[in-house]
C-alpha positions in Angstrom: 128.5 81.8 145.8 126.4 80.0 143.2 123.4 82.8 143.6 126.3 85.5 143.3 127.4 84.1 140.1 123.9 84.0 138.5 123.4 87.4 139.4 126.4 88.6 138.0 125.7 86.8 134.8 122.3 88.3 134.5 124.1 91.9 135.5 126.3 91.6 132.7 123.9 90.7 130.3 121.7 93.5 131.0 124.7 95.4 130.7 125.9 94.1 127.2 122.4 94.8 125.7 121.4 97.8 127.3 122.7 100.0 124.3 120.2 98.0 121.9 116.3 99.7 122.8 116.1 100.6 119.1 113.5 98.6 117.6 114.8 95.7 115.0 112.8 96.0 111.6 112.9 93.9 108.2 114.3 96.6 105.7 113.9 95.3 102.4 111.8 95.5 99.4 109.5 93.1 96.9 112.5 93.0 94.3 114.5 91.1 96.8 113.1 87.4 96.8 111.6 85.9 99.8 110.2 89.9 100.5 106.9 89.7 98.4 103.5 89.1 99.5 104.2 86.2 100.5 106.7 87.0 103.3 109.7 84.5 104.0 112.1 85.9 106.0 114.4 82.7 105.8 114.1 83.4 102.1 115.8 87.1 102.9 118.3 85.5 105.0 118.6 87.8 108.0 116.5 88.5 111.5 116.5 92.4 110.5 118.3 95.3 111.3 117.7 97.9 114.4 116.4 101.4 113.5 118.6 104.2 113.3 116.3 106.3 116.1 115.7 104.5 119.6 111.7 105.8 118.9 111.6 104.4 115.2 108.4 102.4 113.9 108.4 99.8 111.1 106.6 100.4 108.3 105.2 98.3 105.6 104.9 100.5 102.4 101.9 98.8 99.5 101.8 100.4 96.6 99.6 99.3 93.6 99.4 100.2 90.3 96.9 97.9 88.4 98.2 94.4 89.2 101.5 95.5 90.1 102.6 95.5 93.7 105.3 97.1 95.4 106.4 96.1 98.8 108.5 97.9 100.9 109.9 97.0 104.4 111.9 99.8 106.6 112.1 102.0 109.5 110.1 105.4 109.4 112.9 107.5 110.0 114.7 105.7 106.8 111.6 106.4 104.6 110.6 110.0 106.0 114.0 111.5 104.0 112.4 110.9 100.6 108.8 110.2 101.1 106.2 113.2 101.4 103.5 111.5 101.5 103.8 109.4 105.0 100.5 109.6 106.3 100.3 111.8 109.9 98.6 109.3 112.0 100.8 107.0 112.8 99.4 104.4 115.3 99.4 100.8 114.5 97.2 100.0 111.7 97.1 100.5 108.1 96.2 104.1 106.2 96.3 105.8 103.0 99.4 108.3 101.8 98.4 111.1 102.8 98.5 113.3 99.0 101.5 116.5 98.9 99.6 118.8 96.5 102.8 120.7 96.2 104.9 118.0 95.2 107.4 119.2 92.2 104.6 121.7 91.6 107.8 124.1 90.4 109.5 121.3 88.6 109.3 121.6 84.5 109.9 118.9 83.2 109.8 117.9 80.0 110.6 114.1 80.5 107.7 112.5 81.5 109.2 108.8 82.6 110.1 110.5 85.7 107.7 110.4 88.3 108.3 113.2 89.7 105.0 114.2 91.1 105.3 110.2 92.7 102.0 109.3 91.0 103.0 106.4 88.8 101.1 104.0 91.8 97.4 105.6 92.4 97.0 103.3 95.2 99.9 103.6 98.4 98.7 102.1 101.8 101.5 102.6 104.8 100.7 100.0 107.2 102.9 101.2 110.6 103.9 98.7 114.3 105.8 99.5 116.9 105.0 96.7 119.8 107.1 93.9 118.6 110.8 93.8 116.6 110.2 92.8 113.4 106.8 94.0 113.1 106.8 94.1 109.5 107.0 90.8 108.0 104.7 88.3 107.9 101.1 87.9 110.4 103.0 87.5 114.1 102.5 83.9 115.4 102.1 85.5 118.9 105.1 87.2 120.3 107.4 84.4 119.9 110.2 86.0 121.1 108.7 88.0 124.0 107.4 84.4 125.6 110.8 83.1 125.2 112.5 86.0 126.3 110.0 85.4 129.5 110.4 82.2 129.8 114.3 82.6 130.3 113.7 85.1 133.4 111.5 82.7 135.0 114.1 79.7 134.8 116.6 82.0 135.8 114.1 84.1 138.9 113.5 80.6 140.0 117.2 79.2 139.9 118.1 82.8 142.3 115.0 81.3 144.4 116.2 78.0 144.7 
């Protein structure tokens, strides 16, 4: 009866978080505190939100002008709306934009504090990950939460076993 229960238990929990294969993703920018350089996701106070898609990648967006630095945390589906210059390679790893030669190539406009042609930063590195939620944040301290998430089936495997 005890081994039926377990089961059931690990049934239902399967069950419950089935719906949730979208991967999770920081999704914030440098202007919000704890979200620079120097990554503190404490600081941000949340674990992330999932992706819109259920194939989504997280993407790390760098853009420099000088010694001004943008960060930008997000999903790829999120940034591919407004962005045109999302490089087409998208494995892990970082990469240059990729340059839109026709961006607001019809546009005249005569008020030149909007960047329209989006070249305000000369320097835009998209850095992309897909094997592990919250990819984007700070260097991974080794899958944290895929060893726990292993070590819980084990405990459980060899309760069922017992």
């Amino acid at each position: 009866m005890n081994h039926l229960k377990s089961i059931l238990t690990v049934l239902i929990f399967m069950v419950a978080f089935e719906r949730s294969t979208a991967i999770w993703c920081y999704r914030c920018t440098s202007a919000t505190p704890g979200c620079g350089e120097d990554f503190n996701w404490r600081g941000i106070g949340f674990l992330g939100d999932p992706c819109p898609e259920d194939d989504d990648i997280c993407v790390k967006v760098i853009e420099k002008r000088g010694v001004t630095q943008t960060i930008t945390r997000e999903c790829l589906s999120t940034l591919r709306g407004f962005r045109t210059d999302v490089p087409a390679d998208k494995y892990e790893g970082c990469r240059p934009a990729a340059k839109d030669e026709q961006l607001a190539h019809y546009v005249n406009n005569s008020i030149k504090q909007l960047d329209v042609k989006r070249d305000y930063f000369p320097q835009t590195t998209f850095c992309f990950c897909f094997l592990d939620h919250r990819c984007n944040g700070a260097p991974r301290l080794g899958g944290v939460s895929t060893w726990l998430g292993l070590t819980v089936v084990m405990v459980v495997v060899q309760r069922l076993v017992l």
